[in-house]
N, C-alpha and C positions, 0 to 999 in steps of 0.2 A: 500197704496197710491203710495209705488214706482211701485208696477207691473203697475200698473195703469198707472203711467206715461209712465213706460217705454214700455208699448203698442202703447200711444199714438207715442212715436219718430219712432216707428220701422212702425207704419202706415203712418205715414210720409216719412221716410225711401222710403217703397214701393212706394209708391205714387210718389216719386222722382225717382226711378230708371221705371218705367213704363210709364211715360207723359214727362220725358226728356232724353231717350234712356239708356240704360246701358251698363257698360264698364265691361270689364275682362283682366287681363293679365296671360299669360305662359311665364315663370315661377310666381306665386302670389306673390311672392319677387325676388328681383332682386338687383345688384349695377348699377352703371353705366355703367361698362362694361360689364355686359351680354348683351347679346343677346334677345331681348323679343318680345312678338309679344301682340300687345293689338289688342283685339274684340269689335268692337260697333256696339249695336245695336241702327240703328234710328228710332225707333217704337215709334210715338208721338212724332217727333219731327219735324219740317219743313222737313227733308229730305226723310221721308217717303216715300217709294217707288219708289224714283231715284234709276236710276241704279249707278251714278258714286259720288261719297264719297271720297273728297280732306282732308287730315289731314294737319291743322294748329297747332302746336307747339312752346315752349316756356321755358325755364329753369328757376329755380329760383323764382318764381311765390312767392314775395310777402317780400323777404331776400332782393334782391339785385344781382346783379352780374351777369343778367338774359342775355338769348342771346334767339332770336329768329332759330327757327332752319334752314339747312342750307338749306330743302330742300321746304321751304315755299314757293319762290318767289313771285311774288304780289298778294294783295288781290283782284285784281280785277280778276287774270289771275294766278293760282295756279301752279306750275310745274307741271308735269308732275310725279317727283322723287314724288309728294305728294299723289298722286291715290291711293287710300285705298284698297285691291282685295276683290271686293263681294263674298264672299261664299254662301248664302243664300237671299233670301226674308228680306231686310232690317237689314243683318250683313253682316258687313265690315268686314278686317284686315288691320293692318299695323306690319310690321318684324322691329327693329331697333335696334341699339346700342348707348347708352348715348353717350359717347364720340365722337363717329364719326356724330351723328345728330345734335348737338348742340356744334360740334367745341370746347370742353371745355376739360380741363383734369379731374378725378376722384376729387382732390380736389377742383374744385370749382364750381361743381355741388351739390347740395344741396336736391331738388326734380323740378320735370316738369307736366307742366300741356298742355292740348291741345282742341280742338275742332273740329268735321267732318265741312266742307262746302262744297256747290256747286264748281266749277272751279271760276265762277265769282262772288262769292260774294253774290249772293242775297240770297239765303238761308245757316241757320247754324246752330248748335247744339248749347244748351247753353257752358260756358267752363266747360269741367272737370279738378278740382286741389282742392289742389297740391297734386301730388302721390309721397313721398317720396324715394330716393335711400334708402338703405342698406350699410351702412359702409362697406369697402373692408375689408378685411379679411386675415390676413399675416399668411406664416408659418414657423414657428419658425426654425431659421438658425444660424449664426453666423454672417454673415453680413446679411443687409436687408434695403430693399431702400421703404421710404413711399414719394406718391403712386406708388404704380408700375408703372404707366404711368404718363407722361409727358412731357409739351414742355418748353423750354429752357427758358423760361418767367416767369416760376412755381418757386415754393418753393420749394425744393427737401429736404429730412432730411435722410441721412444714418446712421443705426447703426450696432454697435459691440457689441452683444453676447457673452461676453467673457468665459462663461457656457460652451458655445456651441462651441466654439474652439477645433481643433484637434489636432492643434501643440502645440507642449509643452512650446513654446516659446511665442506664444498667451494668454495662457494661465495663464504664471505668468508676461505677459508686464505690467510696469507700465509706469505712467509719459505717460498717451496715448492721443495723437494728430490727427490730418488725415491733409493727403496733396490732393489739387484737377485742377486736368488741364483737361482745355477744349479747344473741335473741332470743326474748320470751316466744312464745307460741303467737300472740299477735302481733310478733313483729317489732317488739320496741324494746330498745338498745337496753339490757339488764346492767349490764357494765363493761368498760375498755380500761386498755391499761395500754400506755405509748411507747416507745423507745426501750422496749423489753431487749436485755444481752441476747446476742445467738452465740452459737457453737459454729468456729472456725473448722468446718470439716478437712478440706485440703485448703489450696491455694483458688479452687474454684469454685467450692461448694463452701455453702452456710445453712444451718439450721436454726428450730428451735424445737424442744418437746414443751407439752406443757396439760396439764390437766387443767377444765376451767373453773372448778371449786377452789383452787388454789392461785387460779390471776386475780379473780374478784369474789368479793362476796354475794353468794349467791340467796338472793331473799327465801325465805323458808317456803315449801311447797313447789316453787318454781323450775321448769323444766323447760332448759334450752330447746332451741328445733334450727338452732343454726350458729356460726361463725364467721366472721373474714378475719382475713390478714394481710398486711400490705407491709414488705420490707422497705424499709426506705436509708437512706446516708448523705452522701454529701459526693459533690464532685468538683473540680476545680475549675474556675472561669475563666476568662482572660489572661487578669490580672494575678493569678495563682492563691486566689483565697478560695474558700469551701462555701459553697451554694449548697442548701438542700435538693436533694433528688428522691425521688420516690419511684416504687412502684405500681401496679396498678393493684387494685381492690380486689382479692378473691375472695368468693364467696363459698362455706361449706354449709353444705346440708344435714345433721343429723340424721341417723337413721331410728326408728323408733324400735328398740326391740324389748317384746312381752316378756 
């Protein structure tokens, strides 16, 4: 009985990717920030045999937190940036990067779904979704910033490794904190805040999250283009009293997204 059934969904299956076009992507997985190129073919679907194939996009499809992408512009009258390049007899492509099509950063992209149309509107593919991201994928350091990208509106969370330490002074700091100052666009310090709590992850790891609207007040109009952070504590000397120790200064670069 289950082959059974499960003949039936997979004829189904076919029947779905044949009368409502079929999609592919290179790479078959991907995060947000790769790179990917999806292939549609519109074979049975209203756009059969057009030459010209507009991709309509969408983030988030069904979560929340969704943005339409950047290069959609209207549905009557599709960009130009949307033109899908024919390869063949009724397959398209489209080349794109999560982040930069959908203006989001890696953490609050979730998956994206899309659809071929005419330029104006009158004809379309049904929608394909949701095709989910791939969790980003870190590699293991001593410090380490989640997500690697980000704009200054984001959640940023940096950690300490303390395993993974080379100086010897990293390595036995206790009583560990982190200080963080942030930049205007020309470079000059908007605000810091010193000896902020981390979060005790295990016995080897430390963190901290922090949104920067909420460390400092940030003056009206003004948009960071950058951060550091530097964990620092304390380690014992000779004579077994606590010396400050520090780490070194990392520096984050915002990403600017439309």
């Amino acid at each position: 009985m289950k082959k059974i059934l499960l003949l039936i969904i997979c004829s189904f299956g076919a029947m779905w990717a044949s009368g409502q076009g079929k999609v592919t992507f290179s790479p078959a997985t991907f995060t947000s920030e790769d790179e990917v190129t999806i292939t549609l073919d519109v074979t049975g679907t209203p756009l059969a045999g057009t030459n010209d194939v507009y991709i309509w996009a969408f983030s988030n499809d069904g979560v929340g937190g969704g943005k339409d992408a950047t290069t959609n512009g209207q549905w009557g009258s599709s960009s130009e940036d949307a033109k899908m390049t024919k390869t063949a007899t009724n397959i398209f492509t489209f080349k794109f990067t999560a982040t930069t099509l959908f203006g989001q950063s890696p953490a609050e992209l979730i998956n994206f779904g899309f659809l071929g149309k005419a330029k104006d509107g009158s004809k379309q593919t049904p929608d394909y979704k949701p095709f989910k991201f791939d969790p980003l994928v870190f590699t293991a350091s001593q410090f380490r910033l989640f997500p690697a990208k980000l704009d200054y509106t984001d959640m940023a969370t940096v950690y300490f490794h303390q395993n993974l330490a080379t100086d010897i002074n990293l390595q036995r700091m206790a009583n560990i904190k982190v200080s963080l100052s942030f930049y205007d666009a020309a470079g000059n310090v908007v605000g810091s805040k010193q000896g902020i709590a981390i979060v005790k992850e295990s016995t080897i790891l430390f963190s901290s999250s922090f949104i920067p609207g909420r460390v400092i007040t940030l003056p009206a109009g003004t948009k960071l283009s950058k951060f550091t952070y530097q964990f620092t504590g304390t380690v014992k000397d000779a004579n077994g009293l606590d010396i400050p120790a520090n780490g070194p200064v990392t520096e984050v670069i915002y990403t600017v997204f439309n």
